[in-house]
VEXZABA-950562 format. One line per field, with one value per atom (N, C-alpha, C): residue number from 1; atom name; y, x, z. Coordinates in steps of 0.2 Angstrom, whole numbers, plus 5000, padded with zeros to 4 digits. Layout:
<nodes>
i = NUM  ...;
at = CA  ...;
yy = Y  ...;
xx = X  ...;
zz = Z  ...;
</nodes>
This chain:
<nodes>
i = 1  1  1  2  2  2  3  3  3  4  4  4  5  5  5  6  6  6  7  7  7  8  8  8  9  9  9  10  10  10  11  11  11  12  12  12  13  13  13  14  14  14  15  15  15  16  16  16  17  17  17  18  18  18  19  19  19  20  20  20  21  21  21  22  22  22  23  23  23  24  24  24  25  25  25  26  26  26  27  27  27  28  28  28  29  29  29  30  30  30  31  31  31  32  32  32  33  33  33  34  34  34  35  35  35  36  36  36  37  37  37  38  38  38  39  39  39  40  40  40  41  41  41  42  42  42  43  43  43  44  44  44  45  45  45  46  46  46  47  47  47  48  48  48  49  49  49  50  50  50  51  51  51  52  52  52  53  53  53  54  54  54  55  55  55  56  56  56  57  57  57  58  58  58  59  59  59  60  60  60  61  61  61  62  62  62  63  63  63  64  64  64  65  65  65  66  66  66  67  67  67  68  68  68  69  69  69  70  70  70  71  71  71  72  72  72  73  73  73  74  74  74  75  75  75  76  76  76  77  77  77  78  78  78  79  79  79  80  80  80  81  81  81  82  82  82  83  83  83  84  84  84  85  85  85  86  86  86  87  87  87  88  88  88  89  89  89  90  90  90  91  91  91  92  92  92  93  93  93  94  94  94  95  95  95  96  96  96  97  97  97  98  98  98  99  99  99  100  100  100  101  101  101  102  102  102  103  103  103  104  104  104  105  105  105  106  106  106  107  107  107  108  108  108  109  109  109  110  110  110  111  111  111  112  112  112  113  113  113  114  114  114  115  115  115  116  116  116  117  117  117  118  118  118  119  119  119  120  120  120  121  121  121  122  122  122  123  123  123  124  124  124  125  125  125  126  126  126  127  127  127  128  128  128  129  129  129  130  130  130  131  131  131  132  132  132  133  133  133  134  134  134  135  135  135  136  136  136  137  137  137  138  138  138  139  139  139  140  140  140  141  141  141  142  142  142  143  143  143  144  144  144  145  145  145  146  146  146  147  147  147  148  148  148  149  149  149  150  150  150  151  151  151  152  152  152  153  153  153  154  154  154  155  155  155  156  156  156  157  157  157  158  158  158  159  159  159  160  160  160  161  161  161  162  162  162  163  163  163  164  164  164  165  165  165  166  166  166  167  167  167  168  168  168  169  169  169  170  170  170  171  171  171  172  172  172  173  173  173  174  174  174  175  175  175  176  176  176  177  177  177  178  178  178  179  179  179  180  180  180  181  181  181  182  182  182  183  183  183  184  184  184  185  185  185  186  186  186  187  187  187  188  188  188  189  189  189  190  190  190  191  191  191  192  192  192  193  193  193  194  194  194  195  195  195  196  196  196  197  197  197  198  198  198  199  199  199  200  200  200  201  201  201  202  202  202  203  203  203  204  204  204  205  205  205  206  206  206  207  207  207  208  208  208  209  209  209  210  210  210  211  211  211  212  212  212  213  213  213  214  214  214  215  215  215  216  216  216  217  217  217  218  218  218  219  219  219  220  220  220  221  221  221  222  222  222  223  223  223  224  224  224  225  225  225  226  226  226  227  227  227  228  228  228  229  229  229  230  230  230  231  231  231  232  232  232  233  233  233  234  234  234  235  235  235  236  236  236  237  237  237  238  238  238  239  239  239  240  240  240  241  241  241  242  242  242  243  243  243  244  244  244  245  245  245  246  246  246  247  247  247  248  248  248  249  249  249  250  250  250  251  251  251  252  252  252  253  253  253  254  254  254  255  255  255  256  256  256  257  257  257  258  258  258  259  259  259  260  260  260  261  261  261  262  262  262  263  263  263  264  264  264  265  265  265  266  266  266  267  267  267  268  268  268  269  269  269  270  270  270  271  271  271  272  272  272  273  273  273  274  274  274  275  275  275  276  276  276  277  277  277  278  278  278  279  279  279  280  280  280  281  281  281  282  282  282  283  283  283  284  284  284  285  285  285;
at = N  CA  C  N  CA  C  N  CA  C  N  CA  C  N  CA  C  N  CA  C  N  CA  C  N  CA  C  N  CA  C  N  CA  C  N  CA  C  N  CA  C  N  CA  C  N  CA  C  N  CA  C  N  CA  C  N  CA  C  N  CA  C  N  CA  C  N  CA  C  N  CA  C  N  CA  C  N  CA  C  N  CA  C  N  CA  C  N  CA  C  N  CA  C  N  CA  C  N  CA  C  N  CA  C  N  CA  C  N  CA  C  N  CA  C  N  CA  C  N  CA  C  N  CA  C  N  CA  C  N  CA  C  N  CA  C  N  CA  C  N  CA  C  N  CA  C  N  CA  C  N  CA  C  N  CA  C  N  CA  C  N  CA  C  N  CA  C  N  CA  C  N  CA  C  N  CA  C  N  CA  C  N  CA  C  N  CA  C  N  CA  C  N  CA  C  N  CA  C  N  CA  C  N  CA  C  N  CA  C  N  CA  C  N  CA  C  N  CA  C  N  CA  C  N  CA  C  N  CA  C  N  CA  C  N  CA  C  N  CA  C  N  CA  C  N  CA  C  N  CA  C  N  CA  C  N  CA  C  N  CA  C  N  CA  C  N  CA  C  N  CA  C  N  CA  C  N  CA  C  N  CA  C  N  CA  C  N  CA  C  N  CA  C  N  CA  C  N  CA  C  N  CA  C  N  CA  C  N  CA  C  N  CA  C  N  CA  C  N  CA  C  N  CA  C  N  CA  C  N  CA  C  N  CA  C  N  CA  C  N  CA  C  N  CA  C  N  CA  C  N  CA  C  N  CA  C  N  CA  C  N  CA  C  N  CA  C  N  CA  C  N  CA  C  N  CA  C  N  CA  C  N  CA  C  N  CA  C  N  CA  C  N  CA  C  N  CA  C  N  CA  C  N  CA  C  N  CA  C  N  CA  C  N  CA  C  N  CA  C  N  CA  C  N  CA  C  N  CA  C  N  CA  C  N  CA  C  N  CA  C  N  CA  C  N  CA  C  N  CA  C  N  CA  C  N  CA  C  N  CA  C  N  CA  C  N  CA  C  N  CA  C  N  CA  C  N  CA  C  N  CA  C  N  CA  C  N  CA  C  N  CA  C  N  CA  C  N  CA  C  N  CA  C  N  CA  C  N  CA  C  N  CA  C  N  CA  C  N  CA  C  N  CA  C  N  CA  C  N  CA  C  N  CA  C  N  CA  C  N  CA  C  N  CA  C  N  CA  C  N  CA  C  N  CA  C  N  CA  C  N  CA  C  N  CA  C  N  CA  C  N  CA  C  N  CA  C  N  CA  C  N  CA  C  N  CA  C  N  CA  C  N  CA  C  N  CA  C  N  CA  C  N  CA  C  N  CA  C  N  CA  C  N  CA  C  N  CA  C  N  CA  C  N  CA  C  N  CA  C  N  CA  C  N  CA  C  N  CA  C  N  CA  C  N  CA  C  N  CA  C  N  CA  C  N  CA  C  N  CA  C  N  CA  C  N  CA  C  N  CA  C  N  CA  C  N  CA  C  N  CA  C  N  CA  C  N  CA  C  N  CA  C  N  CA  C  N  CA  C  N  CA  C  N  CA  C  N  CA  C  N  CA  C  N  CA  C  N  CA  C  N  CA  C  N  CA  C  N  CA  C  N  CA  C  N  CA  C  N  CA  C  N  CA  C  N  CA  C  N  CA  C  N  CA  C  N  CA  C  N  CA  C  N  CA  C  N  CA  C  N  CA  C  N  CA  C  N  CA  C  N  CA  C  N  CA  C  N  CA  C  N  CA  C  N  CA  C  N  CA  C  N  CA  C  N  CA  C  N  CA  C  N  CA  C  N  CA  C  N  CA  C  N  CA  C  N  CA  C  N  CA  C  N  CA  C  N  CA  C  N  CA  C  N  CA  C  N  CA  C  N  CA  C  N  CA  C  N  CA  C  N  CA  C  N  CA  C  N  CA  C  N  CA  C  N  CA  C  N  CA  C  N  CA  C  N  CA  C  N  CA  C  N  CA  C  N  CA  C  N  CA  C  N  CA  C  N  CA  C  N  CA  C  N  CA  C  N  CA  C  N  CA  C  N  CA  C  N  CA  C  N  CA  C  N  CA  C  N  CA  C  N  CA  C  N  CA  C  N  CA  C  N  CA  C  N  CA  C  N  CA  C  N  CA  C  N  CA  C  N  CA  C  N  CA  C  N  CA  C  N  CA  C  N  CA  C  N  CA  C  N  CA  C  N  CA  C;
yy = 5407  5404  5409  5408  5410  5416  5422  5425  5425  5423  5423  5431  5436  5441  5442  5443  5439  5443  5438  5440  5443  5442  5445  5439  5441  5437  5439  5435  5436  5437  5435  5436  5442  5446  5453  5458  5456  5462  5461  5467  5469  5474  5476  5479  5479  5479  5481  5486  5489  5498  5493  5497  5495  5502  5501  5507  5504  5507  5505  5503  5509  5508  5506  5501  5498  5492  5492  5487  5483  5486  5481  5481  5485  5484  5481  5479  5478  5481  5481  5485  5488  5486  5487  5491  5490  5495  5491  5485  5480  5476  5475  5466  5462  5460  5450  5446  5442  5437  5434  5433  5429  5436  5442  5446  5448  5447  5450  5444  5437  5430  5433  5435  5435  5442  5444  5451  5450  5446  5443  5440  5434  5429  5432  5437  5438  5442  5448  5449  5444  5441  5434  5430  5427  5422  5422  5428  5431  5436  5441  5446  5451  5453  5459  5463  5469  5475  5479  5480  5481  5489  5494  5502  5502  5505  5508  5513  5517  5521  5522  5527  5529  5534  5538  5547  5546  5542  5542  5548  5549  5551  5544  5546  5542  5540  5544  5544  5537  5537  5533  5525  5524  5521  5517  5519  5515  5510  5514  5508  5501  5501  5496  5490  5493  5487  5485  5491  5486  5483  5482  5477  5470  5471  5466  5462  5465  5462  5463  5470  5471  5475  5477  5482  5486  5486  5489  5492  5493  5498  5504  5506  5513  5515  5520  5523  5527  5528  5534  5536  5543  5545  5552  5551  5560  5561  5553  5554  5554  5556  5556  5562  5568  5571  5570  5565  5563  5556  5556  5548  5548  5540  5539  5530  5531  5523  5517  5512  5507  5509  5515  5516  5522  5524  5527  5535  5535  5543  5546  5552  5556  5557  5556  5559  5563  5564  5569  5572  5576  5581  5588  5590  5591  5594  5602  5604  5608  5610  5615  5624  5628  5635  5638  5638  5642  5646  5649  5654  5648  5645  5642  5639  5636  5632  5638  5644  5648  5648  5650  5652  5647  5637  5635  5630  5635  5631  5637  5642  5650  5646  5640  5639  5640  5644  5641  5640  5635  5634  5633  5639  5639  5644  5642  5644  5644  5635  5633  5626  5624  5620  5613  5610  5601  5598  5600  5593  5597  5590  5593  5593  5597  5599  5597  5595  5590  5594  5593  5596  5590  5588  5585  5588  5591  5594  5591  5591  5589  5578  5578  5572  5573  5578  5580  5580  5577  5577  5582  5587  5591  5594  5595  5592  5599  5602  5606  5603  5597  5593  5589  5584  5578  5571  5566  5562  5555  5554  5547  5542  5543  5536  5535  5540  5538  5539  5541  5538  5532  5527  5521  5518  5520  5518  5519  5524  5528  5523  5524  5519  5524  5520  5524  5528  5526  5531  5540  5539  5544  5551  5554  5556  5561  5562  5570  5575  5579  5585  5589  5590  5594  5601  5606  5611  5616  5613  5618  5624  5630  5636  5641  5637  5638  5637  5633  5631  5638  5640  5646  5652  5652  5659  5655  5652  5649  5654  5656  5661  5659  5663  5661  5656  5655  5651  5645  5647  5638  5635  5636  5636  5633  5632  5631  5623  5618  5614  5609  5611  5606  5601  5596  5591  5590  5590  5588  5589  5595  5593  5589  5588  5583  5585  5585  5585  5580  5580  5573  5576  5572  5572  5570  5569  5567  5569  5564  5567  5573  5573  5579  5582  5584  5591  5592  5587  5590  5591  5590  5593  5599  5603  5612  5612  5611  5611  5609  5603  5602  5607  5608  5612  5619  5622  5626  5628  5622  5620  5619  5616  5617  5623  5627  5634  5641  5638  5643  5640  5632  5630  5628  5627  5624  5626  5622  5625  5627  5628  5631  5626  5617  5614  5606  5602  5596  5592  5592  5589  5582  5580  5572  5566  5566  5560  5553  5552  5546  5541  5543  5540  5545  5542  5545  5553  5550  5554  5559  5557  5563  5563  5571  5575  5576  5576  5576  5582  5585  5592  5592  5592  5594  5598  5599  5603  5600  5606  5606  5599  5595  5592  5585  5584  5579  5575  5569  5562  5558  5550  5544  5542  5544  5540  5544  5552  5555  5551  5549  5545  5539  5535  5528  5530  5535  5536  5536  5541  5543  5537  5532  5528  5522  5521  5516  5519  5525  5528  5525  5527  5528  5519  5515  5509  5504  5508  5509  5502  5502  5502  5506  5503  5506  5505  5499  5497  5496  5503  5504  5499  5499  5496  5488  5486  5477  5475  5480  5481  5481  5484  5486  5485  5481  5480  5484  5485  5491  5488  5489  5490  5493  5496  5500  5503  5505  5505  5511  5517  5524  5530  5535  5538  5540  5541  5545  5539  5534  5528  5529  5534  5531  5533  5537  5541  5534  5530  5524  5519  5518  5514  5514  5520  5522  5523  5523  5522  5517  5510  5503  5500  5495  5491  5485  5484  5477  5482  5486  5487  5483  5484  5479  5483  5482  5486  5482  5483  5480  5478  5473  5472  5477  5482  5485  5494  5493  5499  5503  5508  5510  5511  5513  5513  5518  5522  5528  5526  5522  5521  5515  5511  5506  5509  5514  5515  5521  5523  5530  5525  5517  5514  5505  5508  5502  5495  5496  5489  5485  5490  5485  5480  5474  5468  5470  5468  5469  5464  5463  5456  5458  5451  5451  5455  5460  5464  5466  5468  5469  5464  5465  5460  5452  5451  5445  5445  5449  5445  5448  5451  5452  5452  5458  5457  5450  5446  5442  5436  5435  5431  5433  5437  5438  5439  5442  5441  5434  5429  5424  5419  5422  5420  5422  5425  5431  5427  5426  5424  5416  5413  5406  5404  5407  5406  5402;
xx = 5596  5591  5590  5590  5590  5580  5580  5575  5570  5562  5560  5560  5561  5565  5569  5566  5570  5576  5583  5591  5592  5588  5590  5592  5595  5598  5594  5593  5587  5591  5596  5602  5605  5604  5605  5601  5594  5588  5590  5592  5593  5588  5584  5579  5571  5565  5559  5556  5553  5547  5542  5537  5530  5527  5521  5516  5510  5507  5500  5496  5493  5482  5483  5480  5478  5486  5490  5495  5496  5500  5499  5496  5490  5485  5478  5473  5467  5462  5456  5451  5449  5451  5449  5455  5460  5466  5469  5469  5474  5478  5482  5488  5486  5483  5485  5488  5485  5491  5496  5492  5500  5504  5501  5505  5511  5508  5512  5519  5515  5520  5526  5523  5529  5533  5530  5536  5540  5540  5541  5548  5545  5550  5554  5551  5558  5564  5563  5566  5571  5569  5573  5578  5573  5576  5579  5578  5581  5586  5585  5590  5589  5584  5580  5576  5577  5576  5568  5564  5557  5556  5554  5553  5545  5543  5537  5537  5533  5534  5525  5522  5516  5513  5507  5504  5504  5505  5499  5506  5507  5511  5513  5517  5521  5515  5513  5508  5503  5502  5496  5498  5505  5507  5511  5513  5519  5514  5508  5505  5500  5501  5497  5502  5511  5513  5515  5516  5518  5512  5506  5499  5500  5504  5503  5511  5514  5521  5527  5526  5530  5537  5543  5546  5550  5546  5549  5558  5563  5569  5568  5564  5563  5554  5553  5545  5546  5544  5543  5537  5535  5529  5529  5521  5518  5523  5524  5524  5531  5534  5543  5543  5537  5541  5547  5546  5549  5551  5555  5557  5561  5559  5559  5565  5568  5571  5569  5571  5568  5568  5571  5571  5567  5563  5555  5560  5566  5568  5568  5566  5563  5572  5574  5580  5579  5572  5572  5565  5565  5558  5558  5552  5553  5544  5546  5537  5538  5531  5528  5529  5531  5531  5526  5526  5517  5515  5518  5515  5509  5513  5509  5501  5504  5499  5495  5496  5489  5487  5489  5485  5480  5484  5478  5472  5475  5468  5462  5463  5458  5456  5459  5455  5450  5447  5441  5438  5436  5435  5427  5426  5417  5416  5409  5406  5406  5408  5409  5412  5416  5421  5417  5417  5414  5422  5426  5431  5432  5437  5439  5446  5448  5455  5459  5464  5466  5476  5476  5483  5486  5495  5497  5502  5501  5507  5510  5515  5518  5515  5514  5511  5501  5498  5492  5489  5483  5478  5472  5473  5469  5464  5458  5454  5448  5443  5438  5430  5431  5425  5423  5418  5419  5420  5426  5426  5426  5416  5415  5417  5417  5420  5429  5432  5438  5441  5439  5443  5444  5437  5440  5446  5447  5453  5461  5459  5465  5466  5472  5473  5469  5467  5462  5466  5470  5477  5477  5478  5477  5471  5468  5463  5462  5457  5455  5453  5454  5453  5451  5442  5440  5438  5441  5440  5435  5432  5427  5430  5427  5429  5435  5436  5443  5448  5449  5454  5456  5453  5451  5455  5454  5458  5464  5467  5475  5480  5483  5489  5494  5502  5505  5508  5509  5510  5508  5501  5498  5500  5502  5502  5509  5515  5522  5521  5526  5529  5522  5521  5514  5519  5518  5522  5518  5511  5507  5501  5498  5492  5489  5482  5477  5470  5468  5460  5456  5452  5447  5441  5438  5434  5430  5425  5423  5429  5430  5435  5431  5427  5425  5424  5424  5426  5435  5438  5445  5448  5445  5447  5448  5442  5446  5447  5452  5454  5464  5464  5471  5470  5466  5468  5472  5467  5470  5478  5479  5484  5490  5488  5494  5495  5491  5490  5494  5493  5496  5501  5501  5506  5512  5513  5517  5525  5528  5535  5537  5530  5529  5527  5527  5524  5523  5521  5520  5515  5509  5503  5503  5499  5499  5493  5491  5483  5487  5484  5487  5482  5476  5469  5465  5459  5455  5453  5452  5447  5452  5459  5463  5468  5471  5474  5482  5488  5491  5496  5498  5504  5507  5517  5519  5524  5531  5535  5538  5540  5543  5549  5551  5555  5555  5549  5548  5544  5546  5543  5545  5542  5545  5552  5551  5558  5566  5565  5570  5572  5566  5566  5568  5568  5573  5575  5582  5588  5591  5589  5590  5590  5585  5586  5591  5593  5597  5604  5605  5611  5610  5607  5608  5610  5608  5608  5617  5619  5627  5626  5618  5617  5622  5625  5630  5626  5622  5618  5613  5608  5601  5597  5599  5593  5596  5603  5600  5598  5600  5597  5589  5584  5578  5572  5566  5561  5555  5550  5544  5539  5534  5526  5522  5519  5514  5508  5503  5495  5493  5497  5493  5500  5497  5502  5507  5507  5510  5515  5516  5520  5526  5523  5526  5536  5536  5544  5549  5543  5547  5547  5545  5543  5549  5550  5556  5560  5562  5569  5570  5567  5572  5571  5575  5576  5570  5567  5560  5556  5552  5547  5539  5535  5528  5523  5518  5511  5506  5502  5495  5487  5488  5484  5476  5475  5469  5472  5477  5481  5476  5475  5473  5478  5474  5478  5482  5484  5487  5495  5494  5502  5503  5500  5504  5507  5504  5506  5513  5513  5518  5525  5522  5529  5528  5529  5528  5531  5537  5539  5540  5536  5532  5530  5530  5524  5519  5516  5508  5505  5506  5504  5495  5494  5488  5487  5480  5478  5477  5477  5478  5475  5469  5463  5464  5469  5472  5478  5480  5487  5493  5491  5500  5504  5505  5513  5516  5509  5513  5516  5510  5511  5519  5518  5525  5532  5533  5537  5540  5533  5536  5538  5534  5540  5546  5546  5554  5560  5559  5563  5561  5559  5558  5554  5548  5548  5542;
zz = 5466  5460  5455  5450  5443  5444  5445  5445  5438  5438  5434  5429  5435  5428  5423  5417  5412  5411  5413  5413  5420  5423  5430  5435  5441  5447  5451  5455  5461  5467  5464  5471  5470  5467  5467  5469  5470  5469  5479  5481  5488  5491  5486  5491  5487  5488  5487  5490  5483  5484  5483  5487  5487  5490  5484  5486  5493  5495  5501  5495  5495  5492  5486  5483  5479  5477  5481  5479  5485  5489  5496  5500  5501  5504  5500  5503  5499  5499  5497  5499  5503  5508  5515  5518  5514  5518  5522  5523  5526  5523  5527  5524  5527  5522  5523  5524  5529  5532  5526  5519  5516  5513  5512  5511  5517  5523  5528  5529  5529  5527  5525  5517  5512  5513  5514  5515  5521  5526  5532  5530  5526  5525  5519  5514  5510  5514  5519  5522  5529  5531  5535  5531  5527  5523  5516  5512  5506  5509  5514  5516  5511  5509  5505  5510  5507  5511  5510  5513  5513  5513  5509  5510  5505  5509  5509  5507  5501  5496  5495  5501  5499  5501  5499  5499  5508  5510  5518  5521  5524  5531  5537  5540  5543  5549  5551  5558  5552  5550  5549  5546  5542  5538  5541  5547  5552  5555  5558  5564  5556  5551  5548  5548  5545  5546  5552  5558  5562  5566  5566  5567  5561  5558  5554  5556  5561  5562  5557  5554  5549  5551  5548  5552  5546  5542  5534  5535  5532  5534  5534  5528  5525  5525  5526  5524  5521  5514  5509  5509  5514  5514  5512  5510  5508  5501  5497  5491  5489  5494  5494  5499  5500  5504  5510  5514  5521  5519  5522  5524  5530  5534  5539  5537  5542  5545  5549  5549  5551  5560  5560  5567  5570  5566  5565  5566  5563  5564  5558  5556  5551  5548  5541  5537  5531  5531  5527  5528  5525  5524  5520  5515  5511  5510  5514  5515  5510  5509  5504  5506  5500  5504  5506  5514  5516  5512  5507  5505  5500  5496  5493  5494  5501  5505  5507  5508  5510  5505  5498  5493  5491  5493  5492  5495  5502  5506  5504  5500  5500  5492  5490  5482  5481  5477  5475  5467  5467  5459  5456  5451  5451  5458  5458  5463  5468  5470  5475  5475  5480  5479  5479  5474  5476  5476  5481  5482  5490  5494  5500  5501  5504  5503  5512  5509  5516  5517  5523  5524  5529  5526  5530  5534  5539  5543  5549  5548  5553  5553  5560  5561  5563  5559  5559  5551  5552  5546  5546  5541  5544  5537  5538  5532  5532  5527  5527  5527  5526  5525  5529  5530  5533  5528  5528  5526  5528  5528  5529  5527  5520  5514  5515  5519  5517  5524  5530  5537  5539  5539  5537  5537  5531  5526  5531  5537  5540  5546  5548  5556  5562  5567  5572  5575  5576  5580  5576  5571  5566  5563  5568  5568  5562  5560  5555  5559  5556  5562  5556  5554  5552  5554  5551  5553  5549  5545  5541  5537  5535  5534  5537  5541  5545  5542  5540  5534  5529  5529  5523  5526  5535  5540  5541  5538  5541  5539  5543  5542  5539  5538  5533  5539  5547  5552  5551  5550  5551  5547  5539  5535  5533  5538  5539  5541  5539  5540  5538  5531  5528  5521  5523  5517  5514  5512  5507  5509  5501  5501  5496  5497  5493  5492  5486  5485  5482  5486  5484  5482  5477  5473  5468  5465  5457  5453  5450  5444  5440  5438  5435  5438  5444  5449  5449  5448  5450  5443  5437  5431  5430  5431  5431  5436  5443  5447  5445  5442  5439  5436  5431  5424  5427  5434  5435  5439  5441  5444  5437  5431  5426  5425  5426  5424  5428  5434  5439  5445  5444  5449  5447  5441  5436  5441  5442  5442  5453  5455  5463  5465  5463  5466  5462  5463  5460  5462  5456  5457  5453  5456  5454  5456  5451  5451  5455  5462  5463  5460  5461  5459  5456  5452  5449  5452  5459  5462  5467  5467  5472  5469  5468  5466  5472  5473  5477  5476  5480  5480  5484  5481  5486  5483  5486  5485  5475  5475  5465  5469  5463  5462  5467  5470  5476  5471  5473  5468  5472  5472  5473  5470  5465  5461  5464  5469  5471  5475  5480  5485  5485  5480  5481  5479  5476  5472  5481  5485  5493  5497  5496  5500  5498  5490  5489  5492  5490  5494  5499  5506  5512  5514  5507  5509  5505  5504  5499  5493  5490  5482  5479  5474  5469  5462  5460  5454  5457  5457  5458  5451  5447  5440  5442  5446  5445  5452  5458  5464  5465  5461  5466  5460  5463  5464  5467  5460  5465  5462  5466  5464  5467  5460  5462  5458  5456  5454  5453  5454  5453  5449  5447  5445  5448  5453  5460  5460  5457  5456  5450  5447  5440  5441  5444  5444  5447  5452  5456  5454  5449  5444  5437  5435  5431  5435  5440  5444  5446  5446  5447  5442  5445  5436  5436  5439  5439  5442  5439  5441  5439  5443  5442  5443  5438  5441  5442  5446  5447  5443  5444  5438  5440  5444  5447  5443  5442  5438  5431  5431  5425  5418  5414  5407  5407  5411  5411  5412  5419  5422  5417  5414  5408  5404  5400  5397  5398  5403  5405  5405  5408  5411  5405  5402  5394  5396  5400  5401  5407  5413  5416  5415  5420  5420  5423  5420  5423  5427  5436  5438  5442  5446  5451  5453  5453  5457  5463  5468  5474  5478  5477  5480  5477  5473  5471  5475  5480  5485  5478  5473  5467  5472  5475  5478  5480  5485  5487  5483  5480  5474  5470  5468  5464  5467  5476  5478  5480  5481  5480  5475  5468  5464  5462  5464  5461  5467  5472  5479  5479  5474  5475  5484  5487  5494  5494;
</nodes>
């Protein structure tokens, strides 16, 4: 059937990107039953391919679909560092050079740091603060391990096989903090506002958008633009966004990513069910 994308076949599009927070998941950080439905039955009954394309790590992002009975093919985690197959085996990874990563867990910016700096190593989350507001949000399996000032004594060792860091904070705490980061990272690293409030770093040259290119290969796509379908709400989206050819943003999205990716549609907000909504109209389900 004829896809409400305009000039597009729906009988083409072979595979969908989806970001978690703010797109596929809700407020709360779960799927919804019709979201789980439909990504369920596009998969069965369309024969379209599910990849998960989000900041989380693998340890955390695996167990939400598979509670909700999901078995995505691909996971695009820690932003593109790593990706993972439908058969939970890592094929790629793509960590930060220690050296970097000690310089910047010793950050400080002002007098004293108002944001918390978080490390993804390996299958560890490893953090200097405590974060109430935002474990919640993580799967229970998935623990934070705050270590305080400790953070601060990490050698160039501990420092080895970190796929991503992250700063959370007021946006006006993390402005001189990017600024300083245009300033002195530029070129060593790749920072990225997923949200307002956190800041994301990984290795130079690491994006989402690398990451589908890597996954449509691995899936023998030859026409990545009339092949794939993405959504997603935050910057850290935008690279995956300009590499398929239908891409969508979330109507909970700010002005920033509309405007970066101008011909986007702009559908239902998360907390509005969008993806499902739209992947059932797009696959007539």
């Amino acid at each position: 059937m004829a896809s409400p994308i305009a000039g597009a076949d729906a009988s083409k599009i072979k595979v969908v990107f989806t970001d978690m927070d703010g797109t596929v998941l809700d407020e709360q950080s779960k799927i919804s039953p019709l979201t789980a439905e439909t990504l369920q039955r596009m998969h069965t009954e369309r024969d379209v391919k599910l990849v998960v394309a989000t900041g989380r790590p693998f340890a955390d992002a695996h167990p939400k679909f598979a509670k909700s009975g999901l078995k995505p093919d691909f996971f695009i985690t820690c932003n593109g560092s790593c990706i993972y197959n439908g058969e939970q085996q890592q094929v790629q990874e793509k960590n930060l050079d220690p050296a970097l990563v000690h310089e910047l867990v010793r950050l400080r910016i002002g007098s004293r740091n108002k944001f918390a700096t978080n490390l993804y190593r390996g299958m560890e989350w490893i953090a200097d603060l405590e974060l109430p507001e935002i474990v919640p949000g993580f799967d229970p399996s998935f623990v934070c391990q705050n270590i305080g000032e400790r953070l601060r004594d990490f050698t160039l060792d501990d420092c080895a096989h970190v796929q991503q860091i992250w700063f959370l904070g007021h946006p006006d705490d993390l402005a001189p903090l990017h600024a300083h980061l245009a300033e002195h990272m530029d070129g060593r690293a790749r920072f990225t506002y997923s949200i307002p409030t956190i800041i994301d770093v990984v290795a130079p040259c690491t994006h989402k958008g690398d990451a589908v290119l890597r996954v449509t290969e691995a899936l023998g796509i030859k026409n990545v633009k009339e092949a794939t379908v993405a959504f997603g709400d935050g910057m850290n989206d935008e690279t995956m966004l300009q590499t398929v050819g239908h891409p969508f943003i979330m109507g909970n999205a700010g002005a920033a990513l509309r405007a970066a990716v101008p011909h986007a549609e702009v559908i239902k907000s998360n907390e509005e069910e969008g993806v499902a909504c739209k992947v059932r109209e797009l696959f007539n389900l």
